[in-house]
C-alpha positions as CSV (number, residue, x, y, z in Angstrom):
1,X,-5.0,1.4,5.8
2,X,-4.1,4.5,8.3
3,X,-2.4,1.8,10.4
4,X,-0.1,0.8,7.9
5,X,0.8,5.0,7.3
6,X,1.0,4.9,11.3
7,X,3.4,1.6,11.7
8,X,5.3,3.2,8.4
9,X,6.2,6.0,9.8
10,X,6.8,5.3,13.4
11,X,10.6,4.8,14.1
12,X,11.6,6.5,10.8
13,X,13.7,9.6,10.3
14,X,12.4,12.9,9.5
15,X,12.9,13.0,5.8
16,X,11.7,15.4,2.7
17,X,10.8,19.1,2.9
18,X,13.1,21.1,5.4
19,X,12.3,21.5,8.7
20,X,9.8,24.5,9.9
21,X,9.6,25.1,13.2
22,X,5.6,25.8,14.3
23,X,2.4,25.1,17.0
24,X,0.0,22.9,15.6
25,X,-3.5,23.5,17.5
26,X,-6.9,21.1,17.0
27,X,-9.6,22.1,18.6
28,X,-13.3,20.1,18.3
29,X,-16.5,18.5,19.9
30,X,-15.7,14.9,20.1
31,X,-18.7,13.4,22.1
32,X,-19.0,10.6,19.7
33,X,-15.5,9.1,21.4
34,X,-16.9,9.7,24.8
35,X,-15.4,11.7,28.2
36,X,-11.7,10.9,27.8
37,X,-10.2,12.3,24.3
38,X,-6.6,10.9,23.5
39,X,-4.5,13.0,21.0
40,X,-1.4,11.9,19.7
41,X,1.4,12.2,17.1
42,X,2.6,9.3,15.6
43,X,5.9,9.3,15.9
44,X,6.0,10.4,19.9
45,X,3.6,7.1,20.6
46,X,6.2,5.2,21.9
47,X,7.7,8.2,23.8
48,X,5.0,9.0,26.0
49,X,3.8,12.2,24.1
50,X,0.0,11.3,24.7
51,X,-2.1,13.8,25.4
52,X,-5.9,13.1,27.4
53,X,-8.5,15.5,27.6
54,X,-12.0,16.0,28.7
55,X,-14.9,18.2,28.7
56,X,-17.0,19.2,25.8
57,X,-15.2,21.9,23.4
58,X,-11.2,20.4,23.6
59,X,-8.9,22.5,22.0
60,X,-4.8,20.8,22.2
61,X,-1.5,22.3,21.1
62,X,1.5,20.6,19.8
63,X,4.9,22.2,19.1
64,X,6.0,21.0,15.8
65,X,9.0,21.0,13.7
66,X,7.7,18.9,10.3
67,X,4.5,18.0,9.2
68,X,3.1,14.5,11.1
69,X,0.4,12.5,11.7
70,X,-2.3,13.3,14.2
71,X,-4.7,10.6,16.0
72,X,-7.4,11.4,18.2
73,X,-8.9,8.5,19.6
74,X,-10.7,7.2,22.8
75,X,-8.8,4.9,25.3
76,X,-9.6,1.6,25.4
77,X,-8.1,-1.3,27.2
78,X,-5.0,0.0,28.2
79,X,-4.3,1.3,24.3
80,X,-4.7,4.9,23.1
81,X,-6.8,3.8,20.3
82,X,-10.5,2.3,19.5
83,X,-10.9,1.6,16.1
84,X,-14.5,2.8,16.4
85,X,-14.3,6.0,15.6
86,X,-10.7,7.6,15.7
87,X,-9.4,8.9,12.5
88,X,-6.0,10.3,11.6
89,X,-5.3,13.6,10.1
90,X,-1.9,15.7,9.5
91,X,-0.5,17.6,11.6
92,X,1.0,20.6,9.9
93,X,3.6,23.3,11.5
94,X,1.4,26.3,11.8
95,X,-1.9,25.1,10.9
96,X,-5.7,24.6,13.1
97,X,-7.6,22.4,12.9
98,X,-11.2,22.5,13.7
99,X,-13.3,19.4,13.8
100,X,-17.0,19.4,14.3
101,X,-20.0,17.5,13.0
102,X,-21.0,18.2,9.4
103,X,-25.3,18.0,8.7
104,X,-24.9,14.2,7.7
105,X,-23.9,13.7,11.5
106,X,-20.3,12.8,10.0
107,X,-17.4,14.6,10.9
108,X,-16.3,17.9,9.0
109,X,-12.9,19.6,8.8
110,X,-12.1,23.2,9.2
111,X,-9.7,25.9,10.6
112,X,-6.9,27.4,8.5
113,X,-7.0,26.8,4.7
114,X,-5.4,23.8,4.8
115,X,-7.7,21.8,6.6
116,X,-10.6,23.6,4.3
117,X,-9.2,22.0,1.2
118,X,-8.1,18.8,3.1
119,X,-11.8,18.3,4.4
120,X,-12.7,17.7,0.8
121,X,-9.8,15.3,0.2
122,X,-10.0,13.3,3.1
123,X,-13.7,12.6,2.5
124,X,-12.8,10.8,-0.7
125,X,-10.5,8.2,0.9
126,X,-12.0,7.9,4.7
127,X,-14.9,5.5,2.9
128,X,-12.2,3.3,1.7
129,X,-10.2,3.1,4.7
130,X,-13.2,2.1,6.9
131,X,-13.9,-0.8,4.4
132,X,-10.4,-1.3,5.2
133,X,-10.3,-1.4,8.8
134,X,-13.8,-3.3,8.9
135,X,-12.1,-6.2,6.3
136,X,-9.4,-6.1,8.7
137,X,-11.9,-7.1,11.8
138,X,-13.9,-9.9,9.5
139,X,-10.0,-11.5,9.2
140,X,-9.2,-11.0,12.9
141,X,-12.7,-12.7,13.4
142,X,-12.5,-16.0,11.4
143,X,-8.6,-16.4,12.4
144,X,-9.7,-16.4,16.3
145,X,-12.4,-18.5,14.9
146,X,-10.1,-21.3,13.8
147,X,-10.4,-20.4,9.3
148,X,-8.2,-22.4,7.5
149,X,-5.6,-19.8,6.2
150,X,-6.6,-20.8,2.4
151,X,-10.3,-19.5,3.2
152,X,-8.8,-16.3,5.0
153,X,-5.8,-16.1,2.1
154,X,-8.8,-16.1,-0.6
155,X,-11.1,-13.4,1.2
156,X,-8.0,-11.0,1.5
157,X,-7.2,-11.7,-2.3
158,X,-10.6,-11.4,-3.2
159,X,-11.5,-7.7,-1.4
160,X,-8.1,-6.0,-1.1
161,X,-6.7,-5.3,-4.7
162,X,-10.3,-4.0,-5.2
163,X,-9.4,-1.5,-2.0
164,X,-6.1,-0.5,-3.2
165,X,-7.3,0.3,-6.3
166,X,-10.7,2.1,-5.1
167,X,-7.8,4.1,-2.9
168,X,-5.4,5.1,-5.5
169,X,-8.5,6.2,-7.9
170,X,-9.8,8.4,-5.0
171,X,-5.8,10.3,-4.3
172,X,-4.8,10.1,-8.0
173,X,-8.3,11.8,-8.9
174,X,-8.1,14.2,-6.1
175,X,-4.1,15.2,-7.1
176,X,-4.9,15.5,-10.3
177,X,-7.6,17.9,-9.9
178,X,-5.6,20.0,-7.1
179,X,-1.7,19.7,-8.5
180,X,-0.7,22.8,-6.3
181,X,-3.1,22.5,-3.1
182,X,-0.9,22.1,0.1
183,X,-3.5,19.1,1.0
184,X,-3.0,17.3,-2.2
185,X,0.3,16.8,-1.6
186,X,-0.6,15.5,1.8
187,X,-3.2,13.4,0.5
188,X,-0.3,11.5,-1.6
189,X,1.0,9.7,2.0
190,X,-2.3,7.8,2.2
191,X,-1.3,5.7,-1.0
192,X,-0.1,2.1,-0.6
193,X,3.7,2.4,-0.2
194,X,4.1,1.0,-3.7
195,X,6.9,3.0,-6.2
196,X,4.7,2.9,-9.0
197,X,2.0,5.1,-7.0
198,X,4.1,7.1,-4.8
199,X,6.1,8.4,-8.2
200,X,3.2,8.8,-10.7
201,X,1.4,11.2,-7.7
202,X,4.9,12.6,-6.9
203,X,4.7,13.7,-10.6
204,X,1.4,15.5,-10.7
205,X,2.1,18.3,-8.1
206,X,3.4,21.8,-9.3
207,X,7.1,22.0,-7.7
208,X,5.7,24.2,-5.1
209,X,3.7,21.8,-3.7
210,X,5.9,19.3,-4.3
211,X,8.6,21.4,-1.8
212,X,5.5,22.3,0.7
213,X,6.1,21.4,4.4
214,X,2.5,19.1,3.6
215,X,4.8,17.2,1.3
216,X,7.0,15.4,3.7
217,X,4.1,13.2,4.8
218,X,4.5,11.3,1.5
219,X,8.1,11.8,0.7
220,X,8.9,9.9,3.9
221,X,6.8,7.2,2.1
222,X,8.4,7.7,-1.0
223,X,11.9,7.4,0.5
224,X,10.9,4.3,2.3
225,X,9.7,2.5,-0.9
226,X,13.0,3.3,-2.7
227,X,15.2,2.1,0.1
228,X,13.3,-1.3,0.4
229,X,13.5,-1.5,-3.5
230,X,17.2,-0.9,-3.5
231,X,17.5,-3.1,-0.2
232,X,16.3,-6.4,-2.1
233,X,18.2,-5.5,-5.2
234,X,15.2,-4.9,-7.2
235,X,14.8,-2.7,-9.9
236,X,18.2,-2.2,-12.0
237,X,19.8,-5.2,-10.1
238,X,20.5,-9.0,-11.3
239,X,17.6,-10.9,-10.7
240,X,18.1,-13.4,-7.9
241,X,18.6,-16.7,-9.8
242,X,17.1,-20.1,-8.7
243,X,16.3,-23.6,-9.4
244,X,13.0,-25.4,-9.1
245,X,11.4,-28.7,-10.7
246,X,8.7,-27.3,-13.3
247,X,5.4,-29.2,-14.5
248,X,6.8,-31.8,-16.1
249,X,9.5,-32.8,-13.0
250,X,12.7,-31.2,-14.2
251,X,14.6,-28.9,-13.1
252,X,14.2,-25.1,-14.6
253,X,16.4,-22.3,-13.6
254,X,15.8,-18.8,-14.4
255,X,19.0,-17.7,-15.5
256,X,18.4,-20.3,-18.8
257,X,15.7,-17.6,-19.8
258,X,18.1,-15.4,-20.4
259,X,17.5,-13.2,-24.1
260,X,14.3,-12.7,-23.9
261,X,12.2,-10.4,-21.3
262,X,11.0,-12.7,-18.3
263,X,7.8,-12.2,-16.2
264,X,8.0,-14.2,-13.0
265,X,4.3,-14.8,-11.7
266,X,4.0,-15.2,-8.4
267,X,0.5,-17.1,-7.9
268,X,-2.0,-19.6,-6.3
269,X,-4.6,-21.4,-7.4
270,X,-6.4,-20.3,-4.3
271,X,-5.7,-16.0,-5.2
272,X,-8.8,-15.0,-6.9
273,X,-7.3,-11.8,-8.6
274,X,-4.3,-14.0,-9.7
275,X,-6.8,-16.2,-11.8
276,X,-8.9,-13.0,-13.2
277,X,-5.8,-11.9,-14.5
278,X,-4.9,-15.0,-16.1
279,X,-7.2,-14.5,-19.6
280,X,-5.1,-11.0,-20.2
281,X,-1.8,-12.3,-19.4
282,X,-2.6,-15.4,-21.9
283,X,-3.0,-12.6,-24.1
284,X,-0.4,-10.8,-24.0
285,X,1.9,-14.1,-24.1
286,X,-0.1,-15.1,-27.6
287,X,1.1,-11.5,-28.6
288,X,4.4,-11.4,-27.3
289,X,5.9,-14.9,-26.7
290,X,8.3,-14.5,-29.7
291,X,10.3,-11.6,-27.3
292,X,8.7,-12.8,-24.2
293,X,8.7,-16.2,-21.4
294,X,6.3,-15.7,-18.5
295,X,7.6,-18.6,-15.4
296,X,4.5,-18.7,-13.0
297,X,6.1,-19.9,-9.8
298,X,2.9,-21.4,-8.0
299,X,3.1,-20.5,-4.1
300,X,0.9,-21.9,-1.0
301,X,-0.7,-24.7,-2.8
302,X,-0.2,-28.7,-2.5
303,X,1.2,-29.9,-6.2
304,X,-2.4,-31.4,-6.7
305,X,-4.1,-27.9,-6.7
306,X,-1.3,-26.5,-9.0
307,X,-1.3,-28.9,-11.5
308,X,-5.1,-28.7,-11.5
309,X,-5.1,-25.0,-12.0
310,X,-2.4,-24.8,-14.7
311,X,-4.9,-27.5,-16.3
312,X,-8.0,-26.0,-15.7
313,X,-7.1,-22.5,-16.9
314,X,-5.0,-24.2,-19.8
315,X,-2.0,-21.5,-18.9
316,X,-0.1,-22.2,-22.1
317,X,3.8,-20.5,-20.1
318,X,6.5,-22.5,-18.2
319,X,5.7,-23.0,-14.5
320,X,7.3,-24.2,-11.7
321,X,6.7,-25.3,-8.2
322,X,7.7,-23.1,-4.9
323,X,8.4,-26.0,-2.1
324,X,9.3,-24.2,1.0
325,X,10.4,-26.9,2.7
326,X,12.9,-28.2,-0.3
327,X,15.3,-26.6,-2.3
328,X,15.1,-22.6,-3.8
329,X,12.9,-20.5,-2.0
330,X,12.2,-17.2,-4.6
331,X,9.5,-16.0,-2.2
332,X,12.3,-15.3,0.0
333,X,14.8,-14.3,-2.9
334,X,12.2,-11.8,-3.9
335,X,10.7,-10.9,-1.0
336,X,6.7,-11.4,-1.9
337,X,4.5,-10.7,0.5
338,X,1.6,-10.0,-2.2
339,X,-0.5,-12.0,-4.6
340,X,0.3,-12.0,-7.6
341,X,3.0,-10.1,-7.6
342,X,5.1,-9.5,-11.0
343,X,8.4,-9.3,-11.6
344,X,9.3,-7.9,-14.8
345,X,13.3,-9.1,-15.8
346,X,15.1,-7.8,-19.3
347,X,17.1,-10.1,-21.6
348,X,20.1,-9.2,-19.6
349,X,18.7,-10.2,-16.1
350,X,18.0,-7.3,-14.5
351,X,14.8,-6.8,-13.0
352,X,13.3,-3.4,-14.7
353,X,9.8,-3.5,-13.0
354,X,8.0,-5.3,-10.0
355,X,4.0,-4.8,-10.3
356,X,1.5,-5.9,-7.4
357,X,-1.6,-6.7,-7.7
358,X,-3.7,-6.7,-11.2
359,X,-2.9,-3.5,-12.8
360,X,-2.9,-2.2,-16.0
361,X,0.1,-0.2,-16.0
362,X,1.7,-4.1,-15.9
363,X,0.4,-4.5,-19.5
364,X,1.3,-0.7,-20.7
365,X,4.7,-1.7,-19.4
366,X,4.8,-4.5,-21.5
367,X,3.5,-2.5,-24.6
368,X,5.9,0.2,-23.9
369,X,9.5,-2.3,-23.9
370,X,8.1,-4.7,-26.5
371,X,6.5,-3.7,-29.0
């Protein structure tokens, strides 16, 4: 998950709290990534700004004018990263960091008071984000292994919602507790770059930590998630209309669903969290289908499988069939990536929420605009 923060920010513009101009200096025994040491921000990767260092007590200096991320890796064919054992940190204007080994044998943070408090933060999410990286290898593994992609589709379904959420626990639960701490507010950037966690974080902090220089690791995020909402005409915008052949072979178009509030379902039979959710979103259609439609647009599946499921699971809502090779395409309308993925539409046709994942705040959503 710190490579998705890494390939998120690289390339972007410096955004959030104003500039301060200051040295950032780590310093640290890093036997356990052998003679060579690599340090390096991640925005100066592809610049050149890599800095290698040996010998037993390292200590490296970077001139800084806004908070960053820091990696401090090992090199390893020809890249300045092995996944075994290089972490990520910020990099804050001003701030030491000292990293040594705690009496677990684990790493341990220290320096300035920043990196006091974030020694205790970071050790809440790091867990999560080596289950992370080590799904991430089991995938590489079966793909170069030959997996059929509905075998490596399902594992990814199955583990990473459980991940997300196990992350978003660990930085909501860490925020909450610390609403004015410098590394709370830093903490925030290692959320999913998903609105609905970005904003309800955003909202915890005390303005002043909200405004700290810490804070622009996660409003960079923040900005990022707003500008790819507004850049597929999400949230507050007409809902893409289209046209596909539902259960029963006729054609179905979303715009007819006009009047009522519309969840579009984007599912498979073969997406494990999409069919747990499927018993509380058949209860919330028994509660609501008087003000409510819910149009499950199947994705990745042969027409066999989807009519199987919709059978099988007795999903009593419209549902329609997402040919990629014939006619609308709303996975490209949309832009879903995810499974499931939600889109929440009003009875004017505006889209008003987009959910991933199973989540309750989809059904308190739901509670809050009909009831």
């Amino acid at each position: 998950m710190k490579k998705l923060i890494l390939s998120m920010l690289m390339g972007m513009m410096m955004l959030g709290a104003v500039a301060q101009d200051g040295k950032f200096t780590v310093k640290g025994t890093f036997e356990h990534l052998g003679d060579s040491v690599v340090f390096f921000l991640s925005h100066d990767l592809d610049q050149g700004d890599i800095r290698t260092v040996t010998g037993k007590m390292i200590e490296v200096t970077f001139d800084l004018e806004d908070a960053n991320f820091i990696t401090i890796g090992r090199w390893h064919t020809g890249r300045p990263l092995n996944e075994d054992g290089d972490i990520t940190l910020p990099a804050i204007p001003g701030e030491t960091l000292v990293v040594s080994k705690d009496a677990n044998g684990g790493l341990s943070l220290n320096g300035s008071q920043f990196y006091v408090d974030y020694d205790e933060a970071w050790k809440r999410v790091d867990p999560v984000n080596k289950e992370g990286d080590a799904l991430m290898k089991e995938l590489t593994s079966k793909m170069q292994a030959g997996a059929a992609e509905e075998e490596l589709m399902a594992l990814y379904q199955a583990k990473v919602p459980v991940l997300v959420q196990m992350l978003s626990d660990a930085v909501m639960g860490y925020v909450k507790a610390h609403p004015d701490q410098d590394a709370a507010a830093a903490l925030i950037a290692e959320l999913p770059e998903e609105l609905d966690f970005l904003e309800s974080a955003d909202a915890m902090l005390t303005e002043r930590a909200r405004n700290s220089v810490a804070a622009h690791l996660y409003k960079t995020k923040l900005e990022s998630a707003l500008k790819e909402a507004a850049k597929h005409g999400r949230v507050g915008a007409m809902a893409p209309d289209f046209t596909l052949m539902d259960i029963n072979g006729k054609p179905l178009a979303l715009s007819s669903l006009r009047g009522k509030w519309v969840v579009l379902d984007f599912w498979g039979s073969w997406c494990v969290w999409c069919i747990k959710g499927m018993p509380k979103m058949k209860e919330y259609y028994a509660k609501y289908q008087d003000k409510l439609e819910i149009l499950g647009v199947d994705c990745n599946d042969t027409v066999e499988k989807w009519k199987g499921a919709v059978a099988k699971h007795e999903l009593p809502w419209l549902h329609v069939y997402c040919d990629r090779e014939k006619g609308d395409n709303p996975m490209e309308l949309y832009h879903i990536e995810n499974f499931p993925t939600k889109i929440i539409i009003d009875p004017e046709g505006k889209v008003a929420k987009v959910v991933v994942g199973e989540s309750a705040g989809f059904y308190d959503y739901l509670d809050k605009v009909l009831k």
